[in-house]
C-alpha positions as CSV (number, residue, x, y, z in Angstrom):
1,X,13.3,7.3,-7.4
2,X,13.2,5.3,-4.2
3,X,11.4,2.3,-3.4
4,X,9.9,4.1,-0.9
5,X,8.4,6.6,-3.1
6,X,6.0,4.2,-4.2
7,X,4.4,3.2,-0.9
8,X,3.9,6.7,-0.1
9,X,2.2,7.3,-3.4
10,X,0.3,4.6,-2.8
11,X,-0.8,6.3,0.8
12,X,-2.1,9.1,-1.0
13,X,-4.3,6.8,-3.0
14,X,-5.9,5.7,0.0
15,X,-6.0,8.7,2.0
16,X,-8.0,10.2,-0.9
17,X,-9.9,7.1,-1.0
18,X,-11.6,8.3,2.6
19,X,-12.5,11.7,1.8
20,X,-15.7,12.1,2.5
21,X,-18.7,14.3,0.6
22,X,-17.9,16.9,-0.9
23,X,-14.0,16.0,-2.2
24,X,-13.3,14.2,-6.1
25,X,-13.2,10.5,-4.6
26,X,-12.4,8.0,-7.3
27,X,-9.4,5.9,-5.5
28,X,-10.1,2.9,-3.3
29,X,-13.1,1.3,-4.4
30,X,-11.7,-2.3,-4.6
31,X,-11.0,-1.7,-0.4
32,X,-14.7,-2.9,-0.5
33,X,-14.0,-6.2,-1.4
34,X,-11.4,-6.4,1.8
35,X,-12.9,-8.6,4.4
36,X,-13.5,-7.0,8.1
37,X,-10.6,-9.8,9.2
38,X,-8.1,-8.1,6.8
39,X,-5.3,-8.2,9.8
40,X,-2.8,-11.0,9.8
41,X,-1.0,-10.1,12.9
42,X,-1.5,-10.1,16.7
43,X,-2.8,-7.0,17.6
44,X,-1.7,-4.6,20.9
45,X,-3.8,-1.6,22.2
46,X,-1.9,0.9,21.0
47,X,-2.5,-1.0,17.1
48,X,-6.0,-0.9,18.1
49,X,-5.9,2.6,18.7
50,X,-3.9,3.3,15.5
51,X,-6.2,1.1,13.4
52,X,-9.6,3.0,14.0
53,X,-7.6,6.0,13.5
54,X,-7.0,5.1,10.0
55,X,-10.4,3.9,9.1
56,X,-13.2,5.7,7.1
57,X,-15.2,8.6,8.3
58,X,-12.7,11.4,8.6
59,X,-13.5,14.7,6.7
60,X,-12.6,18.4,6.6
61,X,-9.5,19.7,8.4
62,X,-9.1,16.3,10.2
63,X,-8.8,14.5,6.8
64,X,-6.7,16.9,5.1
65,X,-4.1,17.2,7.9
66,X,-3.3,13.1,6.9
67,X,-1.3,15.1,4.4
68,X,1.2,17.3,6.3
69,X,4.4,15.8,6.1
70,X,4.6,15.0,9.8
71,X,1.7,13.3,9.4
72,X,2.7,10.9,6.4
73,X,5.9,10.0,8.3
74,X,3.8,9.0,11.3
75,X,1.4,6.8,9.3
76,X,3.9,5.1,7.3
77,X,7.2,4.6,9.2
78,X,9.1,6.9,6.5
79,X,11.5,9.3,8.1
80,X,10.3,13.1,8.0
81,X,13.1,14.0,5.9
82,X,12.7,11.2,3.7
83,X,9.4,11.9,2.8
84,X,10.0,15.1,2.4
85,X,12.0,14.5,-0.3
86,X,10.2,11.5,-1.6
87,X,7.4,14.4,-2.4
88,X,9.8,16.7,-4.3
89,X,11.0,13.6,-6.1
90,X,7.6,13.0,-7.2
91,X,6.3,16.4,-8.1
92,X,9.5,16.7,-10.4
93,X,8.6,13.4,-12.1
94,X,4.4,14.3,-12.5
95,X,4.0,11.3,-10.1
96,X,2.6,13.8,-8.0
97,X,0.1,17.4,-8.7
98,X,-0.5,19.8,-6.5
99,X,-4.5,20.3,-6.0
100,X,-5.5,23.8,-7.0
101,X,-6.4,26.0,-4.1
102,X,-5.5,23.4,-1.5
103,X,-2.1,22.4,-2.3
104,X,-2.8,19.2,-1.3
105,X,-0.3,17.0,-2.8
106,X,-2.7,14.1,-5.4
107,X,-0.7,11.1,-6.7
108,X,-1.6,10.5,-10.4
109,X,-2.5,7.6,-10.1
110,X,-2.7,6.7,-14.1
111,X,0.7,7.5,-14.1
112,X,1.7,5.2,-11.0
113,X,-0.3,2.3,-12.1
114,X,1.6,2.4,-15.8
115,X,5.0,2.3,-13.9
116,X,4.3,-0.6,-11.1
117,X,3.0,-2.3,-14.3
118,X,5.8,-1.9,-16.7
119,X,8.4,-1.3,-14.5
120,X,8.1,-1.9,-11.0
121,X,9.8,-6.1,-11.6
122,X,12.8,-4.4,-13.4
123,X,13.5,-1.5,-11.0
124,X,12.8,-3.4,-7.6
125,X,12.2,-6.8,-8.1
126,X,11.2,-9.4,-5.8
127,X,12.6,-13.1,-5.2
128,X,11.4,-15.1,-2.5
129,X,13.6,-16.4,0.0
130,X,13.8,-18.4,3.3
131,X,10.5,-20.0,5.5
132,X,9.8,-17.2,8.2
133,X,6.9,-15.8,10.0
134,X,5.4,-12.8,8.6
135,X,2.1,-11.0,7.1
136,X,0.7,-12.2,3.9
137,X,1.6,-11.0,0.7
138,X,0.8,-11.3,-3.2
139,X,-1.6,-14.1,-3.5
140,X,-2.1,-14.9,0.2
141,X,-3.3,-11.5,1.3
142,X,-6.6,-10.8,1.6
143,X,-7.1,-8.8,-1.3
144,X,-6.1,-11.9,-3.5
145,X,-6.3,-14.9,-1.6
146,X,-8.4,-17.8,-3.3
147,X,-7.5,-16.6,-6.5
148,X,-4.6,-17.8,-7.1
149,X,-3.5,-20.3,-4.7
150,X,-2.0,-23.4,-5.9
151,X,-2.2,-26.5,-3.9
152,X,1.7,-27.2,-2.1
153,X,2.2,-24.1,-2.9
154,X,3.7,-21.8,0.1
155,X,2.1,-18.1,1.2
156,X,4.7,-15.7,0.5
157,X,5.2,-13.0,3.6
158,X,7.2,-10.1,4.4
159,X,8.6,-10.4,7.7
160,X,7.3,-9.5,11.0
161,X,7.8,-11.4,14.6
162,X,4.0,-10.6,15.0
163,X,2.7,-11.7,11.7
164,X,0.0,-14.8,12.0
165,X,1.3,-16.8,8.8
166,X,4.0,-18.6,8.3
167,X,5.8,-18.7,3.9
168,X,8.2,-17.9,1.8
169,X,10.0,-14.1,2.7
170,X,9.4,-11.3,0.4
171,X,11.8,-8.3,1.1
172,X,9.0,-5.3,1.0
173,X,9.4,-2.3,-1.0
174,X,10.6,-0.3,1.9
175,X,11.9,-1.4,5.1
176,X,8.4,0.0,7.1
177,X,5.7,-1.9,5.1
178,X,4.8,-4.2,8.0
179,X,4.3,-0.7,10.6
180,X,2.9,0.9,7.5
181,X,0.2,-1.7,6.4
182,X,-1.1,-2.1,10.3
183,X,-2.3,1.0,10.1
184,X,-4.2,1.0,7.3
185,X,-6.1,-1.5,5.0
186,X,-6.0,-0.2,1.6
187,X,-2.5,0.7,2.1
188,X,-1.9,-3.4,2.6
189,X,-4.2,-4.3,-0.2
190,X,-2.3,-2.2,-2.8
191,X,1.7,-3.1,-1.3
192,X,0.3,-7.0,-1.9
193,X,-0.9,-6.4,-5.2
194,X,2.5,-4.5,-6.3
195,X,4.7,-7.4,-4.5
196,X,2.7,-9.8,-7.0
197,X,3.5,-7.9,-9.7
198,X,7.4,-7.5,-8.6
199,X,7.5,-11.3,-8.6
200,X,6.3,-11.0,-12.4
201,X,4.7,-14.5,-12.7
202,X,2.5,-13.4,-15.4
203,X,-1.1,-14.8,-14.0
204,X,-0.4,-13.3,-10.9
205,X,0.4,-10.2,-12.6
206,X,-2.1,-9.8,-14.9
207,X,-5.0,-10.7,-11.8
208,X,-3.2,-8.2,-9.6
209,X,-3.0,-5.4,-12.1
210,X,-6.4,-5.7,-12.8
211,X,-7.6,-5.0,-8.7
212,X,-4.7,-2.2,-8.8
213,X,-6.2,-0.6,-11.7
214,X,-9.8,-0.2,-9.2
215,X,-7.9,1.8,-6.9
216,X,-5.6,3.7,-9.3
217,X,-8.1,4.6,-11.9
């Protein structure tokens, strides 16, 4: 298994998350408590553009061509090829079902959430590094921040020469988080919640593992 696997499971998630009436919908509730400001990066038309793409409100054919290979490549940064054969991995391993009648491909997400939990730290671990500018991760994301924070102590980011804040560098699970994440906010809620588990500070941990289990369970 690839790091990379991961973040497109974790797309699935949150492509599921936006189906609308009519489809099993039980992934992405905790995107609710995102606020509207969720972006931590200086935004360019075509990021605007991509942005409302990704938002809620998509349905029927629309929605379920976010699912085509092609599709997942362009909304993640992950080669064609590779996710290609990030799916197969996946499907062998029961990280991924096929829906009946669709062939939609649905991450089980009971199964991902046990294995970021237990051993996401040990597999691809995280250490922070030098002071760069990036977007914020693990407790200074949005989907954390003011939880955890402890005064002197400095944001952690992964990388980006467009990101808005300014910490400690976290290597992200795949080399396309920071394209990946612009394009979708549950996406960059979930990534932020796995870096602060691959840290493996246990408060941090345990907090994030509880908001992953809202959008995995």
């Amino acid at each position: 298994m690839k790091s990379q696997d991961i973040g497109l499971l974790l797309k699935l998630v949150s492509i599921r998350g936006r189906e609308g009436p009519g489809h099993d919908t039980h992934a992405g509730k905790g995107a609710r408590a995102l606020p509207d400001d969720w972006r931590d990066w200086a935004l360019d038309d075509l990021d605007i553009d991509r942005h409302r793409e990704g938002l809620p409100g998509l349905d029927g054919d629309q929605l379920l061509s976010r699912y085509s290979v092609r599709a997942l490549a362009e909304q993640t940064g992950i080669s064609k090829s590779q996710v290609s054969l990030a799916l197969q991995r996946c499907l062998e391993v029961g990280l991924i079902r096929r829906e009946r009648g669709t062939g939609v491909p649905r991450a089980n997400g009971r199964a991902l959430f046990n294995f970021i939990v237990h051993g996401v730290r040990y597999v691809f671990p995280a250490k922070p590094g030098e002071i760069t500018r990036g977007i914020a991760t693990t407790f200074a994301a949005p989907v954390l921040e003011g939880q955890l924070y402890s005064s002197g102590e400095l944001p952690m980011v992964w990388p980006d020469a467009r990101g808005n804040s300014k910490g400690q560098a976290i290597e992200p699970l795949f080399k396309s988080v920071p394209f990946a994440v612009r394009r979708d906010p549950e996406l960059y809620a979930m990534l932020a919640l796995v870096d602060a588990i691959r840290i493996g500070h246990p408060r941090e941990s345990k907090v994030a593992a509880e908001r992953l289990a809202e959008y995995l369970e």
